[in-house]
N, C-alpha and C positions, 0 to 999 in steps of 0.2 A: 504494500500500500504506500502511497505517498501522501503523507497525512496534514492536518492541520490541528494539530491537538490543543486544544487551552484546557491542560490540568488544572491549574491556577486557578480558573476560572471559578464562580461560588457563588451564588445564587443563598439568601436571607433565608430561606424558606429550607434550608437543606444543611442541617446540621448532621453529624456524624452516626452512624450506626452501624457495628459491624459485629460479627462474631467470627470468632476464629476456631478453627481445630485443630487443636497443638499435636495432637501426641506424636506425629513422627516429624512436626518442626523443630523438636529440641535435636541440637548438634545433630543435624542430618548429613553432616561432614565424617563423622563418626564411623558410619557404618556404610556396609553395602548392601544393595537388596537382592534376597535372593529363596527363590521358590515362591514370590508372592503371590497369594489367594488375595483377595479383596473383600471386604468385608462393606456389606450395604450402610449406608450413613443418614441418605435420606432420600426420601422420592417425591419429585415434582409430579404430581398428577394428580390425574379428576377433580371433584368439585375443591378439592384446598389445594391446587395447582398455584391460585396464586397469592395466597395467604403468607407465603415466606419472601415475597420480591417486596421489595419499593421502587414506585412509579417515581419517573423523574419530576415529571410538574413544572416543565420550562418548556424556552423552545429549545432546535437545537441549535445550542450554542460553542458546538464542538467541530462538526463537519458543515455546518452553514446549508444543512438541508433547509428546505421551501415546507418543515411540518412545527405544527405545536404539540412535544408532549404531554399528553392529558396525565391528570391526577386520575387516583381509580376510582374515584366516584363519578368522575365524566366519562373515563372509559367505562365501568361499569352503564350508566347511563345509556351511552349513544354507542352501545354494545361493540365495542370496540377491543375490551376482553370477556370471554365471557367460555364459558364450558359448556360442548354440542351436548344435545341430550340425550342425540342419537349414539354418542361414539363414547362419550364423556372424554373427547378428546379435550386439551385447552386451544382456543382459538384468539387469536392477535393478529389486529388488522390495521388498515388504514381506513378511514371514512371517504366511503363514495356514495355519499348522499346527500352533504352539503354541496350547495351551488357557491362555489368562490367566485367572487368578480374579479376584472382582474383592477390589480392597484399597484404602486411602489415597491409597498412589505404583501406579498401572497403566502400565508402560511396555511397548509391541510393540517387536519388534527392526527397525531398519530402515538404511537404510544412506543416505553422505554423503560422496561423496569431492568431491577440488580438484585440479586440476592440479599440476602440479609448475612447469610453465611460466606464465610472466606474459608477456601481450598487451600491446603498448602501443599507440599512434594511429599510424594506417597500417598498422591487421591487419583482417582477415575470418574469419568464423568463421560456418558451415555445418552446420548437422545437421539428418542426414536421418530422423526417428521414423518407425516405424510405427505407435508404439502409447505413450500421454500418458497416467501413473497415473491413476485416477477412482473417484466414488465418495462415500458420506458419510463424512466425517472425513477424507477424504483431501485430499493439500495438494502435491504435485509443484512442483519449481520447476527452472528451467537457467537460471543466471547467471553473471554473470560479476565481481569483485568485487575491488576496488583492494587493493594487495598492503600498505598503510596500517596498522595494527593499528587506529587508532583508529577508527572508524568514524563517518560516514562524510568522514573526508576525503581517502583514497585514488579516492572514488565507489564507485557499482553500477548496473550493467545488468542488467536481469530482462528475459529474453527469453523463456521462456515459462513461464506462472501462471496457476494458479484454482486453483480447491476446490469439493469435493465432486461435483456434477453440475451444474455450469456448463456450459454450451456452446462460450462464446468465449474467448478466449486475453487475454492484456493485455498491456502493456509499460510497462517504468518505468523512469526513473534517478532514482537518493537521490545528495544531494551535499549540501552545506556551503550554506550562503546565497549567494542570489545568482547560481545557475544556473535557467534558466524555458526552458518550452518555446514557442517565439516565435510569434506569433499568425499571421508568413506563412507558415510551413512548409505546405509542399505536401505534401500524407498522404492517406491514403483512409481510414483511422482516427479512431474519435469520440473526442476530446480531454474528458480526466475533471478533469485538476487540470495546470495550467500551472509551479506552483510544485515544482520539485524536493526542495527543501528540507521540505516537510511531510512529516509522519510515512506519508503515502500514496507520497509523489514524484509526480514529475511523470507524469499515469498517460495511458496511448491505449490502447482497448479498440478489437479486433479485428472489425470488420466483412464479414469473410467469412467464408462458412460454414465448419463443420467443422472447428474451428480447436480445438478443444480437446474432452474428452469422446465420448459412445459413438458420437458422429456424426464425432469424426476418425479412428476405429478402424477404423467400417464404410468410411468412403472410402478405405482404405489407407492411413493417416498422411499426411506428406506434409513439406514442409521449412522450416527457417527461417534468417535468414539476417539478419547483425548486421553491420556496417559502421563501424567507428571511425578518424574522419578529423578533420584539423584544418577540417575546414568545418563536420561536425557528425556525428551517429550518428546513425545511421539501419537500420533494422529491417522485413523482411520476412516474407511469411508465402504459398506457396503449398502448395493439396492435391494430391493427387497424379498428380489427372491436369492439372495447371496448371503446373507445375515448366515454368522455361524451358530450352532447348534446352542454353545454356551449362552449367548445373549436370544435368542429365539423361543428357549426352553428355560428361562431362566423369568423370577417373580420377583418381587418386590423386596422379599427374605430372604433371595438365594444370593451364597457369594459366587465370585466372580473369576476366572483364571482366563488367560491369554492364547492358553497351549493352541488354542483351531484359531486363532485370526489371521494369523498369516502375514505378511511382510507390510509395515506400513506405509500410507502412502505418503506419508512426512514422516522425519526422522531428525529431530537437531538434538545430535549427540554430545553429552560431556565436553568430549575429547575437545572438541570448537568451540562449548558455551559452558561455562561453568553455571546449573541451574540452580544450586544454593545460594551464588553471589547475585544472580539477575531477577530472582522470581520469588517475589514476598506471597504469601497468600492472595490468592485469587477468587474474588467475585465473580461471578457468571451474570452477562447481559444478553436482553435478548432486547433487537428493535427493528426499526424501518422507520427508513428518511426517505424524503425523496431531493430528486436532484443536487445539491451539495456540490462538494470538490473535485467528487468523483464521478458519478452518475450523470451530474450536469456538466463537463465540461463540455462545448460544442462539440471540439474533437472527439475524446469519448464517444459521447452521446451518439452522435452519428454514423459512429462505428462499431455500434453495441448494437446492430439491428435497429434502429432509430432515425425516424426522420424531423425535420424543424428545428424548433426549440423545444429544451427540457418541460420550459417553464409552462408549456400549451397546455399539458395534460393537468395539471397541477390546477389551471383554472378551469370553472364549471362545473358539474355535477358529479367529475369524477367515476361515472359507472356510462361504458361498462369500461374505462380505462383501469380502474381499480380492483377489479372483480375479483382479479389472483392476487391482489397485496395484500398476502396473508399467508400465518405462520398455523399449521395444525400439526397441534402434540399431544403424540399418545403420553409421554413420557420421558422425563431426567431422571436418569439416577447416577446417584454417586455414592462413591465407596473411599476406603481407607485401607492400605495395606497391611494385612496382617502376616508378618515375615518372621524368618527365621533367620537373626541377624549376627556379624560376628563382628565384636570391636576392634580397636587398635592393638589389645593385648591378647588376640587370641581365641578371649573366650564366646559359647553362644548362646543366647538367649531366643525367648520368643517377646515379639512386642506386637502391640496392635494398636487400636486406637477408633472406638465408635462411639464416642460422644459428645454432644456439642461444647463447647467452654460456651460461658458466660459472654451476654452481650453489653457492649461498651456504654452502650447507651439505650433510650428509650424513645429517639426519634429518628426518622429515617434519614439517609444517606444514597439519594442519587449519583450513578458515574458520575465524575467530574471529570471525564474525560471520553474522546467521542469515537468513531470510527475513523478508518483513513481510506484510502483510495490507492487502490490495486488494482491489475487488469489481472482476468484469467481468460478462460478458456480462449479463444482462436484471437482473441484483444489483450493476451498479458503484454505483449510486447509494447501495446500503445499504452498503458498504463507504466510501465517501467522505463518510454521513453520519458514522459512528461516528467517523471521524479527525478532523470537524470539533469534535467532541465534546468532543478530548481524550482519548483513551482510552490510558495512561501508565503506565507501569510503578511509579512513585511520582508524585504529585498533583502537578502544578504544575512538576517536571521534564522539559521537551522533549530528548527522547533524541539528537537532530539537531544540540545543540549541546554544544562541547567543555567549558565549565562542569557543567551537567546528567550528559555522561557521566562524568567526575570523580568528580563525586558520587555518580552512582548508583552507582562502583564501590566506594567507600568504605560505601558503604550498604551494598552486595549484600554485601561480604567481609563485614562486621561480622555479616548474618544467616547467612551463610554457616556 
């Protein structure tokens, strides 16, 4: 992605809320992981699907999409989250029933929530879509994003991204300098940019079908699947009739092993990223903007299956332009390694870790920080020209570093 992040950025209304799961964040330097089972932590799904996030309640003021996201009494409302009754899948969308006129500021209503809980190294995290927002101007993203304010030295994992009518899916981590994705990882994904640290990240575009767009709708959706270990993170992708036995035959209570997955299609190994030093606990996001950095740049846009301007669809009633911008979830889950580990001195233990710690606070905590802009499938390369380009929120300011973000907040307030 090539991003335009304001971590910094802070909104009144959005005080601090996180909870963390220590048990394998203490000295995860310590040990190595080995024969891990995973143990169930907690499940996103059916009617308290979304009891555990906090909606952002702004606009976006991260990637400079054309949406406002709603608080959950407005999404609630103008059903914009809500759980099919048919499926009891969760459903997250964009509004295509307001008529926008067009004016100066055009914002659609869309929505943006975070967990409440933070993932640390030695967690897994599983979801099962049927159906990946699409579209022109549309920008869907599920990540997951260091609990850090500053951005990005907590890190981020983008687990699944594109825009407009792309076809394939991407993967990325943004981090601090000095994390790279190492040239022997073992992946079945075409490796776009090695360097984490560019305003793209380290990016691997998906090479199996149906991985994003109207061709992962018609296959049935199908699953993905993240892995944050001190050897490295690692990222899967199957459709629906590929899902292995473990995750297909497996409920709510079952744990979880690796053994039938098969080679992933992202792989940023150790050896290139040390993931102790880059990656604090991580929040999981799920949302959709539309047109923004990425989605809207003409170039882009026009090369994303797209004709005009971004900004056309965005005004009017929205439908049937809108009709697929939308997220349907059977289900998240996530888990916690339960290993059999050996220290610095030899000896081994067994360790585990399935329960929540304590929450920091009692009011909610929106990202403060937003998506970025990557190309994948048959348009990675127009995406990772533009980043080569420099393409910056202010000239000559690299948004990737803690200087740069400094400034750009001192900027931003003063126009603010």
């Amino acid at each position: 992605m090539f991003f335009f992040r304001f971590a910094l950025l802070y909104h009144p209304t959005m005080p601090l809320r996180l909870r963390f799961l220590p048990g394998l964040l203490l000295l995860p330097g310590l040990f190595r992981f080995s024969a891990a089972i995973y143990t169930p932590i907690r499940e996103y799904s059916g009617t308290d699907f979304f009891s555990e996030w906090d909606y952002y309640g702004f606009i976006d003021n991260t990637t400079w999409g054309n949406v406002t996201y709603v608080d959950q009494n407005t999404g609630t409302s103008q059903g914009l989250t809500f759980i099919d009754s048919s499926t009891g899948h969760a459903i997250i969308r964009v509004d295509n029933t307001t008529n926008i006129p067009a004016a100066q500021t055009v914002n659609r209503n869309s929505v943006k929530i975070t967990t409440k809980d933070a993932y640390p190294i030695g967690s897994l995290i599983i979801i099962d879509v049927s159906h990946i927002p699409y579209g022109c101007s549309v920008w869907p993203s599920f990540w997951m994003l260091g609990t850090n304010i500053l951005w990005p030295l907590g890190g981020e994992i983008d687990i699944i991204e594109a825009i407009n009518n792309l076809n394939s899916n991407q993967y990325a981590l943004h981090t601090t300098p000095g994390c790279y994705l190492a040239a022997n990882s073992s992946q079945t994904g075409n490796t776009i940019e090695t360097d984490c640290s560019t305003g793209q990240g380290c990016l691997v575009q998906e090479t199996k079908p149906n991985s994003f767009g109207s061709g992962f709708a018609q296959a049935g959706g199908g699953v993905f699947a993240t892995q944050l270990d001190v050897s490295g993170i690692y990222m899967w992708f199957w459709e629906r009739s590929s899902i292995p036995a473990s995750i297909s035959q497996a409920d709510s209570a079952s744990t979880m092993n690796l053994t039938d997955w098969g080679t992933p299609t992202a792989a940023y190994l150790s050896t290139g990223c040390n993931i102790s030093q880059y990656f604090q606990p991580q929040q999981l996001v799920l949302d959709i903007t539309l047109c923004g950095v990425w989605a809207g740049v003409p170039s882009i846009y026009n090369s994303t299956g797209c004709s005009g301007q971004c900004i056309d669809n965005v005004i009017g009633t929205g439908n049937p332009i809108y009709n697929d911008a939308y997220w349907d979830i059977a289900y998240i889950r996530t888990y916690l390694a339960t290993t059999t580990t050996t220290d610095t001195t030899g000896n081994s233990s067994a360790s585990s870790s399935s329960s929540l710690a304590f929450s920091t606070s009692s009011t909610p905590s929106p990202s403060s920080s937003g998506n970025g802009n990557s190309g994948s499938g048959q348009n990675a390369a127009n995406a990772n020209t533009a980043a080569q380009t420099g393409v910056w929120c202010f000239p000559g300011i690299p948004w990737p570093t803690v200087p740069g973000a400094l400034l750009g907040l001192v900027i931003f307030t003063f126009l603010w």
